[in-house]
C-alpha positions as CSV (number, residue, x, y, z in Angstrom):
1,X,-4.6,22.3,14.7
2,X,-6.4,19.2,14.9
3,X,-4.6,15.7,14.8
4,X,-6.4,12.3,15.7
5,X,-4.6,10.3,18.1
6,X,-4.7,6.1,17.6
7,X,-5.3,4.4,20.7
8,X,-7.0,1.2,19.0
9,X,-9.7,1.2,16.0
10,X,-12.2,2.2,17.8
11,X,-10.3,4.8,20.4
12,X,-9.3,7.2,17.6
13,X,-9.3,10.6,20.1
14,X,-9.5,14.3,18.3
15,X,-7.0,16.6,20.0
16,X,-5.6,20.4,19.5
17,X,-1.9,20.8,18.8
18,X,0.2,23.0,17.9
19,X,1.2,23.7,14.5
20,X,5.0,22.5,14.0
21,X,7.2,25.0,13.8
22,X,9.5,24.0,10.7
23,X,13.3,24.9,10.4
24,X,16.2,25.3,8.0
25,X,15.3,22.5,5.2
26,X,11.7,21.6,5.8
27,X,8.5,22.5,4.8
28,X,4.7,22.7,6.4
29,X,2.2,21.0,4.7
30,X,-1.8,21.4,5.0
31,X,-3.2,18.0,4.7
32,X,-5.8,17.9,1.8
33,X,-6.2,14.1,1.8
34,X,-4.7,10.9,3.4
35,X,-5.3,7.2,3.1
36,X,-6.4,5.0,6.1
37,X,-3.6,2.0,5.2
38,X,-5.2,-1.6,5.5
39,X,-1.9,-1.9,7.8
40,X,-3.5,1.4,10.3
41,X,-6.5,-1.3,11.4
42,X,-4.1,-3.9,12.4
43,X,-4.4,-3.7,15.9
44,X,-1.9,-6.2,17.2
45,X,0.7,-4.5,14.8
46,X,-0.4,-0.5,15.5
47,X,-1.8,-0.8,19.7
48,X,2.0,-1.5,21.0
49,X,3.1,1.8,19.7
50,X,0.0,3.6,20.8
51,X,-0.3,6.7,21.5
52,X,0.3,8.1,17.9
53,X,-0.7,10.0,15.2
54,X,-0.7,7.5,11.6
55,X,-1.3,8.4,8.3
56,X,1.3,7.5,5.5
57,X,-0.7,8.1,2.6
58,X,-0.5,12.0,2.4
59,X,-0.9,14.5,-0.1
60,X,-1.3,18.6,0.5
61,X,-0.1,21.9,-0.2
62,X,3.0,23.7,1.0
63,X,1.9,26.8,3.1
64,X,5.7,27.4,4.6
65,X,9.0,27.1,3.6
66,X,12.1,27.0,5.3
67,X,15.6,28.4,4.6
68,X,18.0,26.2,2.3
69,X,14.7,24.8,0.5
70,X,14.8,24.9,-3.1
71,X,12.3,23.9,-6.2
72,X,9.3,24.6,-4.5
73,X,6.9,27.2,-3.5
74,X,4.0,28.4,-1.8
75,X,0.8,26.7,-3.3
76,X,2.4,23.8,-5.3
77,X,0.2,20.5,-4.5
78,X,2.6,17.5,-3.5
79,X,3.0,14.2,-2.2
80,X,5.0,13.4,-0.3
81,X,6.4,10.0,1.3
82,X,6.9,9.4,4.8
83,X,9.9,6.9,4.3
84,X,13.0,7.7,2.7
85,X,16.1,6.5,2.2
86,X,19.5,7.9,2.8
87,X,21.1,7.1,-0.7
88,X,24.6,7.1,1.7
89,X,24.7,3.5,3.4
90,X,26.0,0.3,2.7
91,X,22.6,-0.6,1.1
92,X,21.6,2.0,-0.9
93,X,24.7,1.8,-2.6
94,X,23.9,-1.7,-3.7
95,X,20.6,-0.5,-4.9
96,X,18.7,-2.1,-1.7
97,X,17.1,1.2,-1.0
98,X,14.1,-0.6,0.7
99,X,16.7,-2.3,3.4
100,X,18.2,1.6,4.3
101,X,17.8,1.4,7.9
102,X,16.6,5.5,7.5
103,X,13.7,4.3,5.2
104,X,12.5,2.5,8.4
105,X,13.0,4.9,11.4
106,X,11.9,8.3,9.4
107,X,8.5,9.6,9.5
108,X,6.9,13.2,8.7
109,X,5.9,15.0,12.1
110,X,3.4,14.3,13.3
111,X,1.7,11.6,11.0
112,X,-1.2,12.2,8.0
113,X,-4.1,12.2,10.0
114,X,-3.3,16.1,11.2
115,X,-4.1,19.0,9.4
116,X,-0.8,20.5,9.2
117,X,2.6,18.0,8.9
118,X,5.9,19.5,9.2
119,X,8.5,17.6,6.6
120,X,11.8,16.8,7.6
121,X,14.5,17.9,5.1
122,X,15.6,14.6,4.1
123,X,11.7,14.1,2.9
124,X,11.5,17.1,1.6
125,X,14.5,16.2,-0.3
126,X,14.2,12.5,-1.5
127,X,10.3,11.8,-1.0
128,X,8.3,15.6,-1.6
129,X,6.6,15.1,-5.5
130,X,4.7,18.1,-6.9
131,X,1.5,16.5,-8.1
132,X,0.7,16.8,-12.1
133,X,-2.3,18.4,-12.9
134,X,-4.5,15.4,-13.5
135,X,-4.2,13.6,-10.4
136,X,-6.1,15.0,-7.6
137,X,-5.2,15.1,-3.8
138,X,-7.6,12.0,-3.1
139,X,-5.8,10.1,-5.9
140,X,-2.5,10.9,-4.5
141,X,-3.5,9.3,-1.6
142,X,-3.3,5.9,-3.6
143,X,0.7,6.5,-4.9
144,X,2.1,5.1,-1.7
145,X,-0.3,2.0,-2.1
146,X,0.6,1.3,-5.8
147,X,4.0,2.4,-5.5
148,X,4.3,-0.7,-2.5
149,X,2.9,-3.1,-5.4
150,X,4.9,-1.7,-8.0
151,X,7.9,-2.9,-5.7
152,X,6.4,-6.4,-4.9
153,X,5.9,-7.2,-8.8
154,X,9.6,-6.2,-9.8
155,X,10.7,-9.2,-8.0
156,X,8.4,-11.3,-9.8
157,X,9.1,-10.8,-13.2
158,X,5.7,-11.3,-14.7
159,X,5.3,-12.7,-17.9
160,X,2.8,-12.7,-20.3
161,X,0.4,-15.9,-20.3
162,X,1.8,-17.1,-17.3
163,X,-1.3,-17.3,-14.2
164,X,-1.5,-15.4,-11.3
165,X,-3.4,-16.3,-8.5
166,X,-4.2,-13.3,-6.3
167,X,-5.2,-14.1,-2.8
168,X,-7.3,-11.3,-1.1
169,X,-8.6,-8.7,-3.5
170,X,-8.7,-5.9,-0.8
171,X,-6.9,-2.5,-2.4
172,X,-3.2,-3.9,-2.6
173,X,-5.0,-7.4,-4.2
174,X,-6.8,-4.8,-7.0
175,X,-4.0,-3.4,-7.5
176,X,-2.3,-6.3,-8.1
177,X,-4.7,-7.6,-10.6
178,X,-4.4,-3.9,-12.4
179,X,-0.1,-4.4,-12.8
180,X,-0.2,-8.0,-13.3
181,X,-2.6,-8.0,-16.3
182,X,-1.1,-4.9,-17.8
183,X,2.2,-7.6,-17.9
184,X,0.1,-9.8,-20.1
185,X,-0.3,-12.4,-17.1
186,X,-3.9,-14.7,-16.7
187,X,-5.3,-13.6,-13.6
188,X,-7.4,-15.3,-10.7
189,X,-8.5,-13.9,-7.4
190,X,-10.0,-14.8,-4.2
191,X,-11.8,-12.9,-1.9
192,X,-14.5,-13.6,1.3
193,X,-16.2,-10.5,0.1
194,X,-18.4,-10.6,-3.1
195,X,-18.2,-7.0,-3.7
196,X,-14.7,-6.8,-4.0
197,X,-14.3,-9.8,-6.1
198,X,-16.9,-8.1,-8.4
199,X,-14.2,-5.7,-8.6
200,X,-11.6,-7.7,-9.5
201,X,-13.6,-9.1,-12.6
202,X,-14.4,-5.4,-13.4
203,X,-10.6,-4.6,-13.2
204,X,-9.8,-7.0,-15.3
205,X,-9.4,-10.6,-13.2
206,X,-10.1,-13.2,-16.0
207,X,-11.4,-15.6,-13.0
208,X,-12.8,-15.0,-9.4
209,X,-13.3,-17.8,-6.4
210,X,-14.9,-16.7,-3.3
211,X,-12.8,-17.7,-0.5
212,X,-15.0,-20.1,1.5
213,X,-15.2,-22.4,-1.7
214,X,-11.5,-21.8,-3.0
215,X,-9.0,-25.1,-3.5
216,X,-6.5,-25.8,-5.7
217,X,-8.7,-28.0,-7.2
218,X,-10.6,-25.4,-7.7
219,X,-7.9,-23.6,-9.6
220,X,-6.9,-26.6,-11.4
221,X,-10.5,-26.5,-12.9
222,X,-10.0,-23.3,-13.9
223,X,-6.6,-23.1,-15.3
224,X,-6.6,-26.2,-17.7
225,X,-5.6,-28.6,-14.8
226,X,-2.5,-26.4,-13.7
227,X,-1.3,-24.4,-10.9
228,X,-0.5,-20.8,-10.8
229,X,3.0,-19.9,-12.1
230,X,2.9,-17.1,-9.3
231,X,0.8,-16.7,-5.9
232,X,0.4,-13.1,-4.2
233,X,-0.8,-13.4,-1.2
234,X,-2.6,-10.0,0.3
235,X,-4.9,-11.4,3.2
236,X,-3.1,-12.1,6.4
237,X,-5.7,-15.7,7.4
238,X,-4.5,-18.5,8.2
239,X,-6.3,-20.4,4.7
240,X,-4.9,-17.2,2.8
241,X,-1.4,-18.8,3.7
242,X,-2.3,-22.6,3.1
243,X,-4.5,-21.9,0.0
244,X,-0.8,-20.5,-1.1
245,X,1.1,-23.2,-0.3
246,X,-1.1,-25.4,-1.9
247,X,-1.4,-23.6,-4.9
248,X,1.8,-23.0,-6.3
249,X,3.3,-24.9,-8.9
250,X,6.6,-26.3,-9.7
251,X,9.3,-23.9,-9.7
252,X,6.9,-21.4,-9.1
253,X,7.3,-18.4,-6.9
254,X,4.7,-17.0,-3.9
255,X,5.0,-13.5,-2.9
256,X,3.9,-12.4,0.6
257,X,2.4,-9.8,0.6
258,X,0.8,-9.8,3.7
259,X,1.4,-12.1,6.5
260,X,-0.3,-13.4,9.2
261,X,0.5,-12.5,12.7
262,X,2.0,-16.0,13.6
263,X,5.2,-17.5,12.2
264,X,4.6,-19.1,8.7
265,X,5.1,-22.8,8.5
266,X,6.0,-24.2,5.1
267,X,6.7,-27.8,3.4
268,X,10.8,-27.4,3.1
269,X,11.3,-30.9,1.1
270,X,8.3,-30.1,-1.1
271,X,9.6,-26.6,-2.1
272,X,13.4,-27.9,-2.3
273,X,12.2,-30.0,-4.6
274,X,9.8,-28.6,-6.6
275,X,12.3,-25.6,-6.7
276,X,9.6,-23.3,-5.4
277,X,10.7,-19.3,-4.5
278,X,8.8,-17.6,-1.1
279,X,9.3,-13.8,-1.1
280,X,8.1,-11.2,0.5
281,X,7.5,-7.6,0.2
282,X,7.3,-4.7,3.0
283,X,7.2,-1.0,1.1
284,X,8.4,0.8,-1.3
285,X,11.3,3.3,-2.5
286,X,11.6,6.6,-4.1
287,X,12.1,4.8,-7.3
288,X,8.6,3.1,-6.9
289,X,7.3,6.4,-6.3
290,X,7.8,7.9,-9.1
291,X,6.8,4.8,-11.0
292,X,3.5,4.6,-9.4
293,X,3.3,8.4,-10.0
294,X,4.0,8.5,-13.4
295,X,1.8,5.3,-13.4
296,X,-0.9,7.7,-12.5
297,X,-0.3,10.8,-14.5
298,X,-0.1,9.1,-17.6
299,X,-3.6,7.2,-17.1
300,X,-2.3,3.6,-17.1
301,X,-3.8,3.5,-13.1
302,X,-6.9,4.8,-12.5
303,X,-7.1,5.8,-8.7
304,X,-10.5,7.0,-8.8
305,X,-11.6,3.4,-9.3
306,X,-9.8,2.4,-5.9
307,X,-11.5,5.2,-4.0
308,X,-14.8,4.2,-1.9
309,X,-15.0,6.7,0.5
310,X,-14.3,10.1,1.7
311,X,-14.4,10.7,5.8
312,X,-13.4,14.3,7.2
313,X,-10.5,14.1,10.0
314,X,-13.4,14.3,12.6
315,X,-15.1,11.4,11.7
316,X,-12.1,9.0,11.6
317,X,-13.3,6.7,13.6
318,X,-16.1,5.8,11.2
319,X,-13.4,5.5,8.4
320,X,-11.3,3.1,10.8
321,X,-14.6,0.9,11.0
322,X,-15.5,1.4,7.3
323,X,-11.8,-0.6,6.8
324,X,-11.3,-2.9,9.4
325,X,-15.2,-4.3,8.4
326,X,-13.9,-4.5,4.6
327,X,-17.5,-5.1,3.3
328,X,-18.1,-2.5,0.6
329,X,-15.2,-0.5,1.0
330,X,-11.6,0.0,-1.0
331,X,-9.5,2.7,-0.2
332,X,-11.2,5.1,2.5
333,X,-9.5,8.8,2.4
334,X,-9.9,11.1,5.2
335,X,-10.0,14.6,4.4
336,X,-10.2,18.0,6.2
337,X,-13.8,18.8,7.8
């Protein structure tokens, strides 16, 4: 089979494996689509661990089953999650699924981008979803994704009327806007790239500041002389992080939810006492999986409005680019040649 094998953005190397030979427990899957993660094109994050196949954002069909496997069968169209927890330790028994040290270390062998992925039995059992008959292998590929936000905005508590400033309006930023206005929130989002904050007005974003122009005087202009109740960040830059800073209000709350590559430096005395909350947010759970699933199936998230482009597995390389250069690009899928 063919896998593509990351070496850096631009060293993405085609090479024949074998297929994985599954065993009592797991399943094979054929890879039908995957999502290239804006977290796959962060080189200082992704090179260290080089060699390796990625892909997280996988959906297929089960072409092999192995003994002890029950509830599925030959044909059925899934998704299926490459972290799970164990639902045994210390924190998923305190309902801190997210923390389970197992969530972190487990993967599906040997990553997305690969035509065939064999699924460990824990996946199979706590992270495989059959997919419901309106949602499509390419918009599966977006229920990791939204299921990562849907987790984020739990901890926020999102109210309606309150404003949300959304910093970066790349996929997890849209999606973003998409949750936070279905809460009934005012929404406002920033971007360097004037075709994505297009579509952040056209998903709903009641006002959009291009990045290079963006203040909090800015927002105060545009949000009756206030600051923003809540501030997500999802742009790791250096002004993504001080725009945020400076743009949260009193006892308002920012959620991280992407950083930048060097420590974070924030005004302690101002946020003790302005009272002001800094979270953050890494991944999701099963339970966010089948929220963003059922999200999906029931029409209240449109994925085919995330999707931009469709690459075949040969031609990853190109899809790599096609994110890492943002310009007019959301969610790039790779799919089998």
């Amino acid at each position: 089979m063919k896998v593509a094998v990351y070496y850096s953005n631009s060293d993405i190397r085609i090479e024949e494996r074998p297929v994985p030979e599954i065993g009592p427990g797991e399943i094979l899957v054929k890879m039908k689509a995957c999502g290239i993660c804006g977290t796959d094109v962060m080189e200082w994050y992704r090179k260290p661990k080089a060699p390796r196949v990625l892909g997280h954002e996988m959906a297929g069909e089960i072409v092999k089953i192995g003994d002890r496997v029950t509830g599925y069968s030959l044909g059925d169209r899934v998704f299926v999650s490459h972290h799970v927890p164990c639902f045994d330790c210390h924190y998923c028994r305190n309902g801190r699924e997210s923390a389970c040290e197992t969530l972190h270390t487990g993967n599906y062998d040997p990553g997305g981008f690969a035509e065939y992925l064999r699924i460990p039995e824990i996946n199979v059992r706590y992270g495989t979803f059959r997919l419901p008959n309106q949602v499509n292998f390419e918009e599966a590929a977006m229920i990791e994704p939204l299921a990562c936000v849907v987790s984020g905005q739990k901890r926020l508590n999102l109210r309606k009327g309150q404003t949300v400033l959304i910093i970066g309006s790349g996929i997890s930023g849209l999606c973003h806007v998409l949750l936070a206005k279905a809460a009934g929130a005012r929404v406002i989002a920033t971007d360097i790239n004037d075709f994505r904050l297009k579509k952040a007005a056209e998903l709903g974003a009641d006002v959009t500041i291009h990045a290079a122009v963006y203040s909090s005087e800015e927002l105060r202009k545009v949000n009756e002389g206030h600051l923003a109740e809540t501030v997500i960040v999802c742009a790791g830059a250096d002004k993504a992080v001080s725009d945020a800073i400076a743009s949260v209000d009193k006892r308002g709350t920012i959620l991280f939810f992407a950083v930048p590559q060097k420590p974070l430096e924030l005004p302690s005395v101002r946020f003790w006492r302005e009272e002001i909350s800094v979270l953050f947010s890494y991944g999701a759970a099963t339970d966010e999986i089948k929220e963003s699933l059922e999200l999906m199936a029931t029409n209240r998230f449109d994925a085919k409005k995330m999707i931009s482009h469709r690459v075949p597995l040969s031609k990853i390389v190109d899809g790599f680019g096609l994110v890492a250069g943002a310009g007019e690009s959301l969610k790039v899928v790779i799919v089998p040649d």
